[in-house]
NULUMLO-507756 format. One line per field, with one value per residue (C-alpha): x, y, z; residue in three letters; residue number from 1. Coordinates in nm, 3 decimals. Layout:
N
c1 = c(X,...) .
c2 = c(Y,...) .
c3 = c(Z,...) .
res = c(ALA,...) .
n = c(NUM,...) .
This chain:
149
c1 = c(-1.295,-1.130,-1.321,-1.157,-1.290,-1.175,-1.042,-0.831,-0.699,-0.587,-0.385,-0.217,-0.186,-0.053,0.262,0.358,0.569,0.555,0.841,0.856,0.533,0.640,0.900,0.625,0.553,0.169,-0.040,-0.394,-0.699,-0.822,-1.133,-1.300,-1.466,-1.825,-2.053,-2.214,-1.921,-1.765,-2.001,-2.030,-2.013,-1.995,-1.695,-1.400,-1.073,-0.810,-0.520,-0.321,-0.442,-0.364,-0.034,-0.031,-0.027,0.226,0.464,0.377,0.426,0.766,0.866,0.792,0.967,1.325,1.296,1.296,1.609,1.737,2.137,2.058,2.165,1.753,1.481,1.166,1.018,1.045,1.374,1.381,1.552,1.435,1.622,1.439,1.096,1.123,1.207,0.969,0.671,0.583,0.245,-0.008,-0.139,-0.459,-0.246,-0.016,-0.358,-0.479,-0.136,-0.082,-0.439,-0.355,0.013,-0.180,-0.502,-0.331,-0.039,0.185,0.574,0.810,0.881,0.508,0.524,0.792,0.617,0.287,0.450,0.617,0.296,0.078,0.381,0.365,-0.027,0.042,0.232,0.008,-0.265,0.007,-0.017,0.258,0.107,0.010,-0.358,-0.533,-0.720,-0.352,-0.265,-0.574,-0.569,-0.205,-0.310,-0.595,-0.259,-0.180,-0.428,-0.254,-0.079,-0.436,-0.530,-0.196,-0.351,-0.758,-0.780) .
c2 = c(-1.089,-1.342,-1.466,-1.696,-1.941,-1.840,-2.195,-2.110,-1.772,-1.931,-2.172,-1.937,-1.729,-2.041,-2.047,-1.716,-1.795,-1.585,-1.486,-1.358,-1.178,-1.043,-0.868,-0.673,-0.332,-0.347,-0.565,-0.539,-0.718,-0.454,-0.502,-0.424,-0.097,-0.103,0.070,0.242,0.384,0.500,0.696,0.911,1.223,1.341,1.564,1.394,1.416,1.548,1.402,1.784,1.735,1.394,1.464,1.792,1.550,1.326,1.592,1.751,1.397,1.347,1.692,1.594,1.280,1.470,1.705,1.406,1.270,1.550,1.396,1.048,0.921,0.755,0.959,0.805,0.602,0.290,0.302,0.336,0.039,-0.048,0.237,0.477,0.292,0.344,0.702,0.830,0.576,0.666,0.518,0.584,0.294,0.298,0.228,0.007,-0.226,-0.244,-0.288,-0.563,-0.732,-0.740,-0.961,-1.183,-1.249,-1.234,-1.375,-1.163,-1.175,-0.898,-0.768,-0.709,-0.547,-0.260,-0.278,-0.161,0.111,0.273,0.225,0.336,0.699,0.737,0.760,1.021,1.211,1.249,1.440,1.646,1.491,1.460,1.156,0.811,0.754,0.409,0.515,0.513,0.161,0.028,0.128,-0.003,-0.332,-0.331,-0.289,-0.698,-0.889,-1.107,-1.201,-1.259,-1.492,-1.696,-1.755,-1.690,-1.793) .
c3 = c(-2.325,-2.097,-1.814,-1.587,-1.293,-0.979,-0.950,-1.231,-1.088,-0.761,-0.887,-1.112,-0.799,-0.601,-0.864,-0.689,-0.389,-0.086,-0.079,-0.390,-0.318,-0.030,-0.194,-0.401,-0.236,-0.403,-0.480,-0.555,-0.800,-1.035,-1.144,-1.478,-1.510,-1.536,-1.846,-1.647,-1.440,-1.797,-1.897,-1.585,-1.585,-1.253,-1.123,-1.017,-0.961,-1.264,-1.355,-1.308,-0.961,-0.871,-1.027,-0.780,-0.463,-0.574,-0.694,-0.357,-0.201,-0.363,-0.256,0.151,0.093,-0.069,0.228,0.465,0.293,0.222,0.269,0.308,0.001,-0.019,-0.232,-0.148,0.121,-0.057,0.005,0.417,0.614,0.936,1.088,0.901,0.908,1.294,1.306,1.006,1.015,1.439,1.550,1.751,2.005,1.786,1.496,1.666,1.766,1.433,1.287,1.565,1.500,1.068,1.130,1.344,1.179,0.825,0.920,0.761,0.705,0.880,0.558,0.471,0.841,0.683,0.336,0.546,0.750,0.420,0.187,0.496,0.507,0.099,0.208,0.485,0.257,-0.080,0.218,0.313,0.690,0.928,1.118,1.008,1.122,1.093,0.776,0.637,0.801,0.657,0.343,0.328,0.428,0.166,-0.090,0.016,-0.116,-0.256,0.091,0.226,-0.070,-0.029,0.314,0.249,-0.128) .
res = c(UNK,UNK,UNK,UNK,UNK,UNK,UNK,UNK,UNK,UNK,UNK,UNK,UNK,UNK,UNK,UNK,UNK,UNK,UNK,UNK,UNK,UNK,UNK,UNK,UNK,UNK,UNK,UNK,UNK,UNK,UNK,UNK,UNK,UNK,UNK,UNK,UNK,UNK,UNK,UNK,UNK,UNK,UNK,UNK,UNK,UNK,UNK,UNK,UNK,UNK,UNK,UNK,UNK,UNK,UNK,UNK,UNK,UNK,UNK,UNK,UNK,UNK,UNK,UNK,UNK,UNK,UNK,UNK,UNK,UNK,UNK,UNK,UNK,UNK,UNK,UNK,UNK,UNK,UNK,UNK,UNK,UNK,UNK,UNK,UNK,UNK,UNK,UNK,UNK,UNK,UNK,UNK,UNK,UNK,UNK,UNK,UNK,UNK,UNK,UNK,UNK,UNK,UNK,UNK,UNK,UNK,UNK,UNK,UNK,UNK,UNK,UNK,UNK,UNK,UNK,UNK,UNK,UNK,UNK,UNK,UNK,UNK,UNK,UNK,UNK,UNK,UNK,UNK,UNK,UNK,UNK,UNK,UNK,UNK,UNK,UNK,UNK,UNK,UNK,UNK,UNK,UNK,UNK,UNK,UNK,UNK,UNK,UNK,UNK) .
n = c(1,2,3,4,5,6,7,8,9,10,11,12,13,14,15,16,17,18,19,20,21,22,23,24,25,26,27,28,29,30,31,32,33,34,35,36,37,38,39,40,41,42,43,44,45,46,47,48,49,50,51,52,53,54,55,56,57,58,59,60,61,62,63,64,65,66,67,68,69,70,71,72,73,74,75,76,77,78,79,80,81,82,83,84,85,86,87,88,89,90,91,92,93,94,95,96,97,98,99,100,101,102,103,104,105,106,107,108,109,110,111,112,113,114,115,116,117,118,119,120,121,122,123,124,125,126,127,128,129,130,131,132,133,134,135,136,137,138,139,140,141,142,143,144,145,146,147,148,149) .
């Protein structure tokens, strides 16, 4: 196994340029799966169900395009993004308080909103709440350590 200072890892990360990244939908750090985590056997999720939510997912997002020459909600422009990805005020604040204090780009802005939709969709609700937003904004990290590291 390869361990790596973080040192090291930020200035790989550094060779990235933003925007480059910011044309990445996803971006997360995985980290290594523990022994003990392995071995567990407690109940969890199946991979027939998981694949359950996203087919059910996909299905929502078809209907929703049904004639709109798009599939997914990846593929929304800005039109779209503004007629599909609605939100709240609490969203809006939160939303409003990550561009600022992270700094993101306008594209990570629409990358957010359809991420934070996909989310909506896979639980089968019709709203975007601010557990969506946020967990969308989790799916950036790399944006934060451009500006963070």
């Amino acid at each position: 196994m390869q361990v790596h200072a973080p040192n090291e890892l930020q200035r790989y990360r550094s060779r990235i340029s933003g925007p480059l990244l910011d044309r990445i939908d996803i971006h997360i750090e995985v980290p290594s799966v523990k022994y003990k985590e392995l071995v567990d056997t407690s109940p969890c999720e199946s991979s027939v169900q998981i694949r359950e939510r996203v087919k059910k997912a996909r299905d929502i997002q078809l209907e929703r395009f049904k004639g709109k020459r798009i599939f997914c909600n990846a593929s929304m422009n800005h039109k779209l993004i503004r007629k599909y990805c609605k939100l709240g005020q609490k969203e809006q604040d939160l939303l409003k308080m990550a561009m600022t204090e992270l700094n993101f780009s306008a594209r990570a802005y629409n990358k957010i909103l359809k991420i934070a939709r996909t989310i909506a969709d896979i639980e089968g609700t019709e709203d975007i709440n601010a557990d969506h937003i946020s967990e969308a904004i989790q799916y950036r990290s790399l944006d934060r350590d451009i500006f963070f590291g």
